[in-house]
KOLNU-449386 format. One record per residue (C-alpha): x, y, z; residue number from 1. Coordinates in steps of 0.2 Angstrom, whole numbers, always signed. Example, Ala and Ser with C-alpha at 12.3 -4.5 7.8 and 13.67 -1.06 7.14 Angstrom:
% residues 2
SITE       u       v       w   pos
SITE     +62     -22     +39     1
SITE     +68      -5     +36     2
This chain:
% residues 392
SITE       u       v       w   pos
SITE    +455    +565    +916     1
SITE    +446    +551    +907     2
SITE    +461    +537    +905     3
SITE    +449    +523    +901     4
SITE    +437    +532    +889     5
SITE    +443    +522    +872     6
SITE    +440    +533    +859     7
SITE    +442    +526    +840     8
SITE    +447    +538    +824     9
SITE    +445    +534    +807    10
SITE    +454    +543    +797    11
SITE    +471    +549    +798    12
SITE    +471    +566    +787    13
SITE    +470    +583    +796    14
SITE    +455    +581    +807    15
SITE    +459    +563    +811    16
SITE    +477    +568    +818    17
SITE    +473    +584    +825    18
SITE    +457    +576    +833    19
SITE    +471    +564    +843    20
SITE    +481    +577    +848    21
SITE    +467    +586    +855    22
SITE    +459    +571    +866    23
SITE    +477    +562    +872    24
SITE    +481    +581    +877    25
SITE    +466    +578    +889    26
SITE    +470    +561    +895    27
SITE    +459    +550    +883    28
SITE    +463    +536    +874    29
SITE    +460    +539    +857    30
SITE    +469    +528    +843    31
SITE    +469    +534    +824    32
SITE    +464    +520    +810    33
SITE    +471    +525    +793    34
SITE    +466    +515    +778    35
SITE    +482    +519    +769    36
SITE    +498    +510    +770    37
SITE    +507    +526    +775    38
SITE    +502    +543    +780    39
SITE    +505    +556    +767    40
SITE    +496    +565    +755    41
SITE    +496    +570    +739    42
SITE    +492    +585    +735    43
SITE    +497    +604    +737    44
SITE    +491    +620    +749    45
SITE    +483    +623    +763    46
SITE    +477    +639    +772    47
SITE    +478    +640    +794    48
SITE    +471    +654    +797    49
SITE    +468    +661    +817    50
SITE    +455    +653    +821    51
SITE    +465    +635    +821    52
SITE    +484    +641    +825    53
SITE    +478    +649    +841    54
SITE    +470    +630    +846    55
SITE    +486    +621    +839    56
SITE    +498    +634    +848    57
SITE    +490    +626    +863    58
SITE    +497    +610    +863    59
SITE    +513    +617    +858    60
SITE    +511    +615    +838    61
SITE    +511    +633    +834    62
SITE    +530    +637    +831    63
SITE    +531    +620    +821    64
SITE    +518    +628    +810    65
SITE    +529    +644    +810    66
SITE    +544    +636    +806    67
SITE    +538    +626    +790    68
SITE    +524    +636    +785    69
SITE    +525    +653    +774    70
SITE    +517    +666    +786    71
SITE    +503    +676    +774    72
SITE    +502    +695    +779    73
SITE    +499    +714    +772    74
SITE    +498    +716    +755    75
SITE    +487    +703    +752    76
SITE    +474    +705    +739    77
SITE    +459    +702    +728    78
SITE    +458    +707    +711    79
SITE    +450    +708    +695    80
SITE    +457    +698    +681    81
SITE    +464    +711    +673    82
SITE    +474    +716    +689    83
SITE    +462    +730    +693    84
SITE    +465    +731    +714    85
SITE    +448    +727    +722    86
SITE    +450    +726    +739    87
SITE    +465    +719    +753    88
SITE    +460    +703    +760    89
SITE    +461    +701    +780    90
SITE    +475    +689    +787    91
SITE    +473    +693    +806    92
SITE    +460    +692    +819    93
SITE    +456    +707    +824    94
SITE    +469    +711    +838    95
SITE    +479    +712    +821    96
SITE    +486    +695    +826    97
SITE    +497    +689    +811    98
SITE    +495    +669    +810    99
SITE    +489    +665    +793   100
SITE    +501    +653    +785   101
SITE    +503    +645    +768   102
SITE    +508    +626    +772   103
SITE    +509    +611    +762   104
SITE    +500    +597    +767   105
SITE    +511    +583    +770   106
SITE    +519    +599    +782   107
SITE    +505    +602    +792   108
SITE    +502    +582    +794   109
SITE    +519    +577    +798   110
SITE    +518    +591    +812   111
SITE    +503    +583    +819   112
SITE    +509    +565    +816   113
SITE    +525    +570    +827   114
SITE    +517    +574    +842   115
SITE    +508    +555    +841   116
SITE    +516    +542    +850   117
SITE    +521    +530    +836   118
SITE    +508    +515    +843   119
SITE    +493    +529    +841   120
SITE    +490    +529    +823   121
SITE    +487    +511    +814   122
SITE    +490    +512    +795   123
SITE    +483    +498    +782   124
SITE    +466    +501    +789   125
SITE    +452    +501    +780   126
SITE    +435    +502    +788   127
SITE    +420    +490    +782   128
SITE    +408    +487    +797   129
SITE    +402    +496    +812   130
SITE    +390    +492    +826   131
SITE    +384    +498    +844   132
SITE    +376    +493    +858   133
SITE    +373    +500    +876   134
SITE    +392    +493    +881   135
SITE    +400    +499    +865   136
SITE    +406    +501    +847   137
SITE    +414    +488    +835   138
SITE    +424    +493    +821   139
SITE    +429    +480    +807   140
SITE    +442    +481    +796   141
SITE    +445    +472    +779   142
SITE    +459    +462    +786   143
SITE    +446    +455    +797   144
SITE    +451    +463    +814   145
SITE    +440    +471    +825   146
SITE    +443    +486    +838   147
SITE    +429    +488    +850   148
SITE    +428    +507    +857   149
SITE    +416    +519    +867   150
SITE    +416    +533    +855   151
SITE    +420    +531    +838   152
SITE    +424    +548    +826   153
SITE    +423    +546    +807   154
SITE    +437    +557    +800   155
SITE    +435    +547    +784   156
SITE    +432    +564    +771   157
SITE    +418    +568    +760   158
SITE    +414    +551    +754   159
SITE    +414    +544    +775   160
SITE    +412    +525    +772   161
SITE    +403    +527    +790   162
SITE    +391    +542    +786   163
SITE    +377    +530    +781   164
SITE    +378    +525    +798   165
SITE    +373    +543    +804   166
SITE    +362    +549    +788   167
SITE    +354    +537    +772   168
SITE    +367    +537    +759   169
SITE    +368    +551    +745   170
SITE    +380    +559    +730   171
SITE    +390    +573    +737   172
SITE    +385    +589    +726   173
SITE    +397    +594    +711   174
SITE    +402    +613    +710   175
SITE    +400    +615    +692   176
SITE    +420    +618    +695   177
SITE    +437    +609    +693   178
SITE    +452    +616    +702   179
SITE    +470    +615    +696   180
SITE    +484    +614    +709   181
SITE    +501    +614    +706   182
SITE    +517    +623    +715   183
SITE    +530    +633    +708   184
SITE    +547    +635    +715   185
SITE    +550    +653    +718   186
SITE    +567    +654    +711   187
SITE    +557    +653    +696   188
SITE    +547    +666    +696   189
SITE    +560    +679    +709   190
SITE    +550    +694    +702   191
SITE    +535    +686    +712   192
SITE    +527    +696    +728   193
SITE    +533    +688    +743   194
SITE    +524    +681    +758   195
SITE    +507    +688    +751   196
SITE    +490    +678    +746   197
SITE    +482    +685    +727   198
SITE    +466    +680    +720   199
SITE    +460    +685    +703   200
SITE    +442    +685    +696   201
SITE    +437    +683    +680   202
SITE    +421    +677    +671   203
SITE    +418    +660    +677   204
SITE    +435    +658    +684   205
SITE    +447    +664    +697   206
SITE    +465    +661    +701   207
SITE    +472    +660    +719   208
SITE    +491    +660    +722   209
SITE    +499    +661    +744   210
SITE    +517    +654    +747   211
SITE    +519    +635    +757   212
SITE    +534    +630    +763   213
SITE    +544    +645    +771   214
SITE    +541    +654    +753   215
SITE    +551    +641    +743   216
SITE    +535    +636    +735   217
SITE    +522    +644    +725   218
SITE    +504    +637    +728   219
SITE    +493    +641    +715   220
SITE    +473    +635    +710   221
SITE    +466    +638    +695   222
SITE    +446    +637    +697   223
SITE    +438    +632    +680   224
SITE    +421    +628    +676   225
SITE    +419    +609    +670   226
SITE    +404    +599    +665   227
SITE    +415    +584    +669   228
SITE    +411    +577    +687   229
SITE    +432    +575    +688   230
SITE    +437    +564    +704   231
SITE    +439    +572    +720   232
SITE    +456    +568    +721   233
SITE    +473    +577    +725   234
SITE    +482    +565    +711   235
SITE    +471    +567    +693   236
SITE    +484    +574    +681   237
SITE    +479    +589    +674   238
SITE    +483    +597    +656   239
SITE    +496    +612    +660   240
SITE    +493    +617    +642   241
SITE    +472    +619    +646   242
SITE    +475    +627    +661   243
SITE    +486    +643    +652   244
SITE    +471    +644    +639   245
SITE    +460    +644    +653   246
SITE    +467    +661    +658   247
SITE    +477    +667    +644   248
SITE    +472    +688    +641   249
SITE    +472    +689    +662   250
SITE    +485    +701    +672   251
SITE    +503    +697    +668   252
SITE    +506    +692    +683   253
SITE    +493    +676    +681   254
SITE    +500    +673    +665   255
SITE    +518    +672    +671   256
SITE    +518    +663    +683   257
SITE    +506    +648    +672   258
SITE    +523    +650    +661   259
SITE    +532    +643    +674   260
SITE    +521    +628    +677   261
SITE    +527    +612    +670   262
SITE    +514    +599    +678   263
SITE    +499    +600    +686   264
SITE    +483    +592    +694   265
SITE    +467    +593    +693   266
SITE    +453    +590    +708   267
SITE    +435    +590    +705   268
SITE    +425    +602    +717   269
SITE    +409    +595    +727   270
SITE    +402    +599    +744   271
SITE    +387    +592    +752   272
SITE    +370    +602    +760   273
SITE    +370    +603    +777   274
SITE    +367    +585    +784   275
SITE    +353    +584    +798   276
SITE    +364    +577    +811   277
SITE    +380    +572    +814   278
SITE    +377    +559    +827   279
SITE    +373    +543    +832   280
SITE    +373    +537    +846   281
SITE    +393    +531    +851   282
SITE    +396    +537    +831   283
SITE    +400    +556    +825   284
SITE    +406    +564    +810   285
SITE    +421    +578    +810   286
SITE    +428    +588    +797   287
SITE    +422    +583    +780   288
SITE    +412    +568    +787   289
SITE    +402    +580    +792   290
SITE    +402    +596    +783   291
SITE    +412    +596    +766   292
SITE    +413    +613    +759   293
SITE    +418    +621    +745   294
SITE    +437    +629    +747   295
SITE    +432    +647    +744   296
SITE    +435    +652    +762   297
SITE    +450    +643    +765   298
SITE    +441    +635    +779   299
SITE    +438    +616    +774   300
SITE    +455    +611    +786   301
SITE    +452    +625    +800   302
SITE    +435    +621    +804   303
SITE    +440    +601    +804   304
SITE    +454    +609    +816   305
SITE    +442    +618    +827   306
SITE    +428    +602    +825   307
SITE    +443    +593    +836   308
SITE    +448    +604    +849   309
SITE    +429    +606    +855   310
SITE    +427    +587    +853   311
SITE    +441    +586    +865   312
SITE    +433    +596    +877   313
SITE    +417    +586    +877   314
SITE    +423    +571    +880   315
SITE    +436    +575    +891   316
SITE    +422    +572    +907   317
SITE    +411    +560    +898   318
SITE    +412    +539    +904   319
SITE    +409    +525    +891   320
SITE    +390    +528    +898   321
SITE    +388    +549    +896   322
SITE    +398    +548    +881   323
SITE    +384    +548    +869   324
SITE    +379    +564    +876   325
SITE    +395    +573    +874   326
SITE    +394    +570    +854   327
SITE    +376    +575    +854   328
SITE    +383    +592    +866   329
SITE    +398    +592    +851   330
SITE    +387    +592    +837   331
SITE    +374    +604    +844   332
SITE    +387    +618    +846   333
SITE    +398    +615    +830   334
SITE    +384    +613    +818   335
SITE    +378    +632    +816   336
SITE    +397    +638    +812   337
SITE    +400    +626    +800   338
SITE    +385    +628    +790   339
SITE    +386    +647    +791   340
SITE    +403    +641    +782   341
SITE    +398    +630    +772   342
SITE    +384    +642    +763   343
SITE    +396    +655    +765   344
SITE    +410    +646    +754   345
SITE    +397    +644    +741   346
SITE    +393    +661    +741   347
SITE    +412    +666    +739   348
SITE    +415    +653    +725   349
SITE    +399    +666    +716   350
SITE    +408    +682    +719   351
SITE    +425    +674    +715   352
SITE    +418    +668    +696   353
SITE    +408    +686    +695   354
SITE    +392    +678    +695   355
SITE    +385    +695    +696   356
SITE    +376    +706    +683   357
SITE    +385    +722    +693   358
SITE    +403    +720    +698   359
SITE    +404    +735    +706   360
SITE    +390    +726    +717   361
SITE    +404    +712    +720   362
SITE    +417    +721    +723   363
SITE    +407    +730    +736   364
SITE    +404    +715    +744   365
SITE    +422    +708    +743   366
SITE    +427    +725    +750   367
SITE    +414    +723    +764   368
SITE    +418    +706    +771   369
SITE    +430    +711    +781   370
SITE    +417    +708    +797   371
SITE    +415    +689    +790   372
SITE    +432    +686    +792   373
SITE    +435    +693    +809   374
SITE    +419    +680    +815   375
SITE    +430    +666    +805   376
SITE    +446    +670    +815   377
SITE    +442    +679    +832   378
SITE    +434    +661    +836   379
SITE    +440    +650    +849   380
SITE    +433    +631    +849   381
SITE    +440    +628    +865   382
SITE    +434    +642    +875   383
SITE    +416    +641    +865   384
SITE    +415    +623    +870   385
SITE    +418    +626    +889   386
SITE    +406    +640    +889   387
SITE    +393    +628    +884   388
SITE    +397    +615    +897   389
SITE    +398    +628    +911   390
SITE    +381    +634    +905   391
SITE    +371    +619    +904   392
């Protein structure tokens, strides 16, 4: 066990807190620095799919999931706009292993912010300077405190305010989409399917609807195309009344439960190219710091998820002198999953807005991606990361 390896993490959202879990499971001393007064978040849904309940199961997170989450199974589907059946969408890994759930996200953070010891993650701290030398790293914060650390891991989003330590500086890349989000209470729409994920596609469009929060909520996103470069945030108001004429003539199912919505949010859509590297030196990205990706895969949490647990297991034998090597090892292994991801989210946002002269091409493809999904959810960071070390 590393003890003394001090490990710093900026950013306190999924990757942040699940990244802390991972490395104080191993022994490491990793502290969380959350610009924020609080944690919380704003904002609605959020897929686990397999691939990350199997690693949070570990250290004993899995039935918290199950208790506050909405388990997704058979019956889920994809459509087209008109309600025409396209194909079942695949919720298990392929031992048929049910653990997809529908959570909220303030859920899925207070579950991993739980199983922190309260003097672990430090709130009010925003990030402004980083340095590094053979001894260390420096972080400085804009109250003008310092924390010196051997490793230090940006969990700091899409717009990482320490990326431009790692890669120059450049505009994350805007979908050409917006997404409203909202949730409905399921007593008001009883006639709706339970404990099943839709997705509708349309011209330009699609509509995704899976339960959060033991059923009690419906989580829907309305994906709109949008010249506007709206904000990438969970809090923009939307226009309830725009997002009902976005899909007004669409399955009656669609439109019902937009009849039920009485405020909504809008979230601008943006991902980034691959970056060259995530590393340097003491400094790596994780999660959105490093690869943001579009949400048309549902992966954008699990893969921060499974970013953590194989970070964990890098640096659980590293010292503050081997420890630039471990993130190099981390990187080297994570990078060609999460771009396969990141291209394939994009690729799924085309199919979803029938970016296809064909549709019966589409739907083909829907109905073939199956295999796809088993290589997202049969994965295990973990084990994957130990077969590398033990390799080497």
């Amino acid at each position: 066990m590393t003890e003394n390896l001090r490990v710093a993490i900026v950013g306190g959202g999924i990757g942040g807190l699940t990244a802390a879990n991972a490395l104080r499971r191993r022994g490491i001393n990793a502290q969380v620095y959350e610009q924020a007064p609080a944690l919380g978040e704003i904002g609605a849904g959020v897929m686990i799919s397999p691939n990350s309940v199997r690693l949070l199961d570990r250290i004993g997170l899995g039935q918290a999931v199950a208790a506050v989450g909405a388990r997704v199974g058979e019956g889920s589907s994809f459509y087209r706009a008109d309600g025409t059946l396209v194909a079942p969408m695949t919720t298990t890994d392929s031992t048929g292993w049910n653990a997809m759930f529908g959570m909220h996200r303030a859920d899925l953070l207070d579950i991993l912010a739980g199983n922190l010891p309260d003097e672990v993650v430090h709130t009010g701290k925003r990030c402004t300077g980083f340095a590094q030398n053979s001894e260390g790293a420096v972080l400085t914060f804009d109250d003008g405190s310092q924390v010196e650390a051997d490793a230090v891991i940006a969990c700091d989003g899409i717009h990482s305010s320490l990326q431009r330590n790692v890669v120059a500086p450049a505009a994350p890349r805007h979908s050409g989409s917006v997404a409203y989000r909202g949730l409905v209470p399921f007593d008001r729409v009883p006639w709706w399917r339970e404990s099943v994920s839709q997705l509708w596609m349309g011209d330009g469009k699609h509509f995704l609807v899976y339960p959060v929060r033991r059923g009690t909520l419906i989580n829907y996103v309305g994906f709109v195309p949008s010249g506007e470069h709206a904000e990438e945030s969970w809090s923009a108001v939307g226009d309830a009344d725009k997002l009902r004429a976005a899909f007004r003539g669409w399955d009656e199912a669609v439109t019902g439960l937009l009849a039920a919505v009485d405020t909504t949010h809008w979230w601008g859509l943006y991902d980034r190219d691959p970056l060259p590297t995530w590393t340097a030196g003491r400094l790596t990205l994780l999660g959105d710091a490093a690869h943001p990706m579009l949400p048309h895969l549902g992966q954008g949490a699990n893969q921060s998820i499974e970013d953590a647990f194989a970070l964990a297991v890098f640096l659980e034998s590293a010292t503050a002198y081997s420890v630039c090597d471990a993130l190099k090892a981390y990187e080297d292994l994570r990078r060609n999953r999460t771009n396969a991801v990141q291209t394939g989210s994009r690729d799924n946002g085309r199919r979803y807005d029938s970016a296809f002269d064909d549709l019966s091409v589409r739907d083909a493809e829907i109905a073939g991606s199956r295999s796809f999904r088993l290589w997202l959810y049969d994965h295990d960071a973990e084990a994957s990361a130990r077969e590398t070390i033990a390799t080497a």
